[in-house]
C-alpha positions in Angstrom: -6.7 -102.3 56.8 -9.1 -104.8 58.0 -11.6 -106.4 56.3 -15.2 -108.0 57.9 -17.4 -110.3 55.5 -21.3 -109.4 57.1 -23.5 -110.8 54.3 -27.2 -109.7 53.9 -29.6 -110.2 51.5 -30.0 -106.3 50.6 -33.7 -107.1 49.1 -34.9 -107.3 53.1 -35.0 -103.7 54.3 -34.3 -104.9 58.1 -31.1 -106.5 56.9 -30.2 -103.4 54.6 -30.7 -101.3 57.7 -28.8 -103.3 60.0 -25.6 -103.4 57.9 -24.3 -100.0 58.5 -24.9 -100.5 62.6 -23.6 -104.3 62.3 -20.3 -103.2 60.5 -19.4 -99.9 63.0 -20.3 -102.5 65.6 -17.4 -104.7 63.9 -14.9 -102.0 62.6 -15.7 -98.8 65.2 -16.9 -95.8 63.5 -17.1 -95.6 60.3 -15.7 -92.6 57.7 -16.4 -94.3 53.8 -19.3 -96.1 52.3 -18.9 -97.6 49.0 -21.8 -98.5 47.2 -21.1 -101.4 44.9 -23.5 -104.3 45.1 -26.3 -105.0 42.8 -29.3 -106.9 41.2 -28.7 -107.3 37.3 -31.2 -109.9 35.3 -31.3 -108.6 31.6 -34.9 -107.9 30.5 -36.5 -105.5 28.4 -39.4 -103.0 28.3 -42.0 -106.4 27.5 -40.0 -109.2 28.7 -39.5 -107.5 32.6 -41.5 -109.0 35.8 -43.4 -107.0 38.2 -40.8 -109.1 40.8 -38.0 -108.2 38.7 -38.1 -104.8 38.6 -39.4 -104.7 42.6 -36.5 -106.9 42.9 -34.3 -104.4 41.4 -35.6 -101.4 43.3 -35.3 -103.1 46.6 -31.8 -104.3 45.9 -30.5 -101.6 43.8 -32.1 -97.8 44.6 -33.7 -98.6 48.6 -30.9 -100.7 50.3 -28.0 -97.7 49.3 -31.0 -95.2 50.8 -31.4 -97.3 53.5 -27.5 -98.0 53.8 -26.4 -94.3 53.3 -28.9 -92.8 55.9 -27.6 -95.4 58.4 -23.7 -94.2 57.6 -24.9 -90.9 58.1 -26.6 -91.2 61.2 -23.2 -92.9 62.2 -20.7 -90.3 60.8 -17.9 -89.2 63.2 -17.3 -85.4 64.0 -14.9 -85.2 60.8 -17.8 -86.1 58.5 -17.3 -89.1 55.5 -17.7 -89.9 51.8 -19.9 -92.1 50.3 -19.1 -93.1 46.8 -21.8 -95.3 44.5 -20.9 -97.3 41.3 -23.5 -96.9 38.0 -24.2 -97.4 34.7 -25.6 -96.1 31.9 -26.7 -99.1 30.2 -30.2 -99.5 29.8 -31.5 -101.2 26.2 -32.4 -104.8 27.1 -31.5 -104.1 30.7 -34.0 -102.0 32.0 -34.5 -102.6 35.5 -31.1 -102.8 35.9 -30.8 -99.2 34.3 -34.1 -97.7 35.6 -32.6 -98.8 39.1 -29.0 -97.1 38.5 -30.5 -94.3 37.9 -32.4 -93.9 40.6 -29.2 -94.5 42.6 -27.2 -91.7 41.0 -30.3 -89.1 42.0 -30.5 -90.8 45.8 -26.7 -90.8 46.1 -26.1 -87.0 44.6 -29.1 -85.5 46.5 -27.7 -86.8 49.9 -24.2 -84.8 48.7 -26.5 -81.7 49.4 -28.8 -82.4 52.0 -26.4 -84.6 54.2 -23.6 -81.7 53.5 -24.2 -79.8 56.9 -23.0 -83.8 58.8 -19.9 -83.5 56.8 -21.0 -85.9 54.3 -19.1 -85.8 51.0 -21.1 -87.9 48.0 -20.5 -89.4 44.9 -21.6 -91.5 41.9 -19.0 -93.2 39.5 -19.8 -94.7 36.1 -16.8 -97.2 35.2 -18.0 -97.5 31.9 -17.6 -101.3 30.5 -15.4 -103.3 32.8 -15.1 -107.0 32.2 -15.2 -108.9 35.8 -16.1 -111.9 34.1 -20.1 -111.5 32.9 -18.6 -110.1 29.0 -19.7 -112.6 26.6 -16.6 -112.8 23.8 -19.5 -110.7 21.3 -20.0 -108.3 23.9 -16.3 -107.9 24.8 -14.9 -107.4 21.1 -17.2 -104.9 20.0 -16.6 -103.0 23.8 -12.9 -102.6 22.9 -13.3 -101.7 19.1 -15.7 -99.2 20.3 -13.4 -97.4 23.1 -10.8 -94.8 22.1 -8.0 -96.3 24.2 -8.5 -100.0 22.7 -9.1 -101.5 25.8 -11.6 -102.2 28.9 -11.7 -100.7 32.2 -10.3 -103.1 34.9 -11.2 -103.3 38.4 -8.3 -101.2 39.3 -9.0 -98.3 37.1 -12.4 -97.9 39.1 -10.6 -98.7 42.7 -8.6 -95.9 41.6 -11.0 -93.1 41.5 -12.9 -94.6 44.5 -9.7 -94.5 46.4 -9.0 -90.8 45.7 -12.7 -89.9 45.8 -12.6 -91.1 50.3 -9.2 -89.5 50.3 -8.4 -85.9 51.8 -7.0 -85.5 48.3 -10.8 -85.8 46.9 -12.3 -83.7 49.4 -13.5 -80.8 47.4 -15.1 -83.1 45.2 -19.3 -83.4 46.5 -22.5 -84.3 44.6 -21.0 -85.7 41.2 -21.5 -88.0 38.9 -18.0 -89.1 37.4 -17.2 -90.7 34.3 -14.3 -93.0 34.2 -14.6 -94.7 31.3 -11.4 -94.1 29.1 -13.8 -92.0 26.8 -16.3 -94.7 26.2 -19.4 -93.4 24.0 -22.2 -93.5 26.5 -25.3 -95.5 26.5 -25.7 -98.9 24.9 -23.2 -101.5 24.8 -22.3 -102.2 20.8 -22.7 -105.5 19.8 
């Protein structure tokens, strides 16, 4: 495997657009997209920005459009998979949620309409994983709250993404996956 660090600031559509092109330019062509970046500034219904949430939009719901319609114009002959990461949480986050939403509907719609190119495509909801923004609060009351008694790691969700590109996850097209170790869905306890 080889890896290629080509930063953009994903609020600019140009450099959005550019990524898919600059990283098949890089790598040759390329057969998996994996959605996984994103803007996150905790706000609610009264406390969010007009900047904020345009922010978010720009970041979160038009670079992956702009970024999966560039993969797809790209795919090779045996087609691709694009797999996106969500989240349901919204209360006292909701540009961050509006925006995730708004992926999971761009991301499952292409699974149908970019079907006939041989693009597969899928959204993944990880549930709580802690890569470091958990505050101790935040963390404790995560784990009392899931079955299992502990968080998703980064792993669990490389997992799924891993068999989701994989011949072995071919069949699966225009889902939204929860991988949460049963975590009750929607807001964070705290």
């Amino acid at each position: 495997m080889r890896v290629e660090l080509l930063p953009a600031d994903l609020e600019h559509p140009d450099e959005a657009a550019a990524l898919v092109p600059r990283a098949a330019e890089a790598l040759g062509s390329l057969d998996a997209l994996v959605i996984c970046s994103t803007e996150s500034v905790d706000s609610d219904t009264l406390s969010t920005t007009v900047e904020s949430f345009d922010r978010h939009y720009a970041v979160n719901v038009r670079a992956p459009w702009l970024l999966v319609a560039a993969f797809a114009r790209q795919l090779p002959a045996a087609g691709g998979s694009v797999v996106a990461l969500t989240s349901d949480h919204t209360v006292g986050n909701l540009p961050y949620g509006a925006t995730k939403a708004a992926l999971d509907r761009l991301v499952l719609a292409s699974a149908h309409e970019l079907g006939h190119l041989g693009l597969r495509a899928n959204v993944v909801n990880p549930g709580p994983v802690d890569t470091g923004w958990m505050k101790d609060e935040i963390r404790d009351s995560a784990i009392r709250a899931q079955p299992t008694g502990r968080l998703g790691t980064p792993a669990d969700t490389a997992n799924l993404v891993r068999f989701l590109l994989s011949e072995n996850g071919a069949w699966i097209n225009g889902q939204l996956l929860y991988s949460n170790g049963g975590f009750p869905r929607g807001r964070l306890p705290v």
